[in-house]
Phi, psi and omega in degrees: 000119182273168218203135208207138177230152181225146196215165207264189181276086177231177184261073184334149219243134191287186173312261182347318201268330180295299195304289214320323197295302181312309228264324159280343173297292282221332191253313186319326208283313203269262242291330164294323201300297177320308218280357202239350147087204168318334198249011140248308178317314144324296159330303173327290202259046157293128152294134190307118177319153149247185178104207165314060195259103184267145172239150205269064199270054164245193171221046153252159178281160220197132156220116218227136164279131165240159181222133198237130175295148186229036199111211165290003163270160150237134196299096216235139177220175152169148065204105166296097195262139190213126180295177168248157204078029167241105169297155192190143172283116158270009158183123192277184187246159051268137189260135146289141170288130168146231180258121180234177197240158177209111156226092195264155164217172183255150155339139178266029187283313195294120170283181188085021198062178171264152176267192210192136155227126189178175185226215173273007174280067170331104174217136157295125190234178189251156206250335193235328202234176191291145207201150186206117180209174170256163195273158202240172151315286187255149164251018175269351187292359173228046157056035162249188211225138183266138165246156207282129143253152160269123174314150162216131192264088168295145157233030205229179193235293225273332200168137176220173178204144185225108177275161173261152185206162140227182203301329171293100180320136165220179160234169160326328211228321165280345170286004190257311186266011133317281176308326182292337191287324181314275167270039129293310184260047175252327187253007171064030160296327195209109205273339194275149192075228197183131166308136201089345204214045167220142197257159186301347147311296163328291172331287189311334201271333164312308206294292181320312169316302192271013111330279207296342181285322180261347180033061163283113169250169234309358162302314194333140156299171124013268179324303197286317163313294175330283168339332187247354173277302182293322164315323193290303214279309144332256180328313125024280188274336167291011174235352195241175174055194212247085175282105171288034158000100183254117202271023178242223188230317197254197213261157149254171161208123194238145179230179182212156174217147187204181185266125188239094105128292166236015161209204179249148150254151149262121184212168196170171354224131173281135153279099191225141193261146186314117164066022159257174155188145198238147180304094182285315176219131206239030186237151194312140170240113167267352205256154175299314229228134164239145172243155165232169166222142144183162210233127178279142132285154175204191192275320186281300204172192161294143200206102176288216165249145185281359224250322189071212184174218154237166183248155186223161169291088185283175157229163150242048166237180170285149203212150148236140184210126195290144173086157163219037173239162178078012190310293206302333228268299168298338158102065142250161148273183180261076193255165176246126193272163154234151176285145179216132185238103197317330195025079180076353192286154146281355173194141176230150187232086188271106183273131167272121179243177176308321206284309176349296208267134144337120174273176197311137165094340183252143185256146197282179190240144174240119175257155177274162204294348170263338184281325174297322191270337166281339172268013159273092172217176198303151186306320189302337195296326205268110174283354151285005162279148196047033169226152167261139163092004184247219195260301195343125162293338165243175183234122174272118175262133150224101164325297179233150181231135185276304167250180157302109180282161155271022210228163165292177198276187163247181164355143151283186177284118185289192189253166177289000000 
């Protein structure tokens, strides 16, 4: 079966750490095997599909779009979701020979944002829900959103198989207990290490914990753990960092700034499509003051946020960028962030609604630093806060709470 691999962009790990990583994989591997008996050996000796077999050799959950020629047309599908150390026909055979397309990402069970596999090909996908389509001319015009795919050149009928990979080497069977190590501490079963560095004991004694909590019995395959881990891990992270939301019709482009170690970054920019939303920050906000920016597009033109601010340093192609003085100096622009206040939460869910923005042609306000420091006050004090539809500039869902605010709560949450 020939073979083709694609990797995400990272920095390879050294020598030494790697072996220690294998090694703990290899035992981690041998203690699921006991515990899960016959019904992962069996997984273990599936025969590899044929047609088109993509494989998940990370210790990430996998979720990959494929795209196929159909005539003059292409054929576009997805989300083929693959545990890790799992394989799946994205096309049965007899396979066309010639060009086919692959773009994958990991779950968003996972922290650290997403990772990505892809190229340069622009074919449309739906960003949230399951899509089988012919790829159109444009996609916003049909609410769909475009991703970079990778050519994959097939030359076989019978069968091709294109792993998915990352820089840390796994096989099938070590990308599995690899993953489980992942998402223990994705799912905070287990606070200690790093993947690769929880030695199998440990593992085990995590794993036997998110048994009884979860009340899995004690049968459960392989899958079904994987399967109640990523759940676990979901919610997990739906309650911690900075969900940005967009409630208006047109696309935003959003960036966040925040404080790095004595000075600042800026990064940006997410792309969020009507009645979508993406994840800015996926870590517990420990901080008073976080900024956001973004800018509505509409048919007239650009639309800022009505809220104003302070200003930081952008690019317009994506960036991060240390520091926020000298921007023109640095061959940056100058944009204006607005300020925002977790006041204890571990995670916020900011909605952009219409009324937010500017109209075409009016420039966001740079407020100065005592009116900015007055207009940071607890979400409770704002009695527009936390409703759709009223003048506040954002709509706060707040998920998690760290402490006891000193203030009343706000709203519940609203549903999207």
């Amino acid at each position: 079966m020939a073979q083709a691999r694609l990797s995400p962009e990272r920095h390879s790990r050294p020598l030494t750490q790697w072996l220690r990583a294998v090694c703990a994989l290899v035992l981690g591997a041998l203690i699921l095997a006991a515990r899960f008996g016959p019904a992962a050996a069996q997984q273990r000796a599936a025969p590899a599909p044929s047609g088109w077999a993509l494989c998940n050799l990370t210790s990430y959950v996998i979720e990959a779009a494929t795209g196929r020629p159909s005539g003059k047309v292409i054929l576009v599908r997805g989300w083929i979701r693959m545990r890790p150390g799992e394989c799946w026909t994205a096309a049965a055979a007899p396979l066309a020979k010639g060009v086919h397309f692959l773009y994958a990402r990991t779950s968003t069970a996972h922290r650290g944002g997403h990772l990505f596999w892809g190229g340069l090909s622009p074919l449309c996908v739906d960003p949230v829900n399951s899509f089988s389509i012919q790829n159109p001319p444009k996609c916003e015009t049909v609410s769909l959103e475009a991703r970079q795919f990778r050519l994959i050149r097939i030359n076989k009928r019978e069968s091709w198989r294109t792993n998915l990979t990352e820089p840390q080497k796994y096989t099938l069977e070590t990308a599995k207990a690899a993953g489980l190590q992942r998402l223990l501490l994705d799912a905070g079963i287990e606070s200690r290490g790093r993947v690769g560095a929880i030695d199998a004991r440990q593992m085990a004694s995590a794993i036997g914990r998110f048994r009884a909590e979860a009340n899995l019995a004690q049968n459960a395959s392989q899958d079904q753990l994987i399967d109640g881990l990523e759940a676990a891990a979901k919610r997990r992270s739906a309650r911690l960092g900075l969900t940005l939301c967009n409630k208006t019709a047109g696309k935003i482009w959003s960036a966040i700034a925040r404080r790095r170690g004595e000075g600042w970054e800026a990064r940006g920019w997410w792309a969020i499509g009507p009645n979508a939303c993406v994840r800015a920050i996926d870590d517990a906000l420990l901080q008073n003051v976080y900024f956001v920016h973004a800018t509505l597009i509409s048919p007239q033109g650009e639309r800022f946020l009505a809220a104003g601010g302070e200003t930081f340093c952008t690019s317009p192609a994506k960036f991060a960028v240390i520091g926020r003085e000298q921007c023109e100096a640095r061959y940056y622009d100058s944009t204006i962030f607005t300020a925002i206040s977790p006041q204890g939460l571990d995670g916020m869910r900011l909605e952009f609604v219409d009324k937010d923005f500017l109209p075409v042609g009016q420039a966001a306000r740079h407020l100065e630093m005592p009116k900015l420091a007055e207009s940071v006050k607890p979400l409770g004090d704002a009695p527009d806060r936390g409703r759709v539809g009223r003048t506040a500039p954002f709509v706060l869902d707040a998920p998690g709470r760290r402490n006891p605010a000193p203030t009343p709560a706000p709203a519940p949450p609203q549903t999207p």
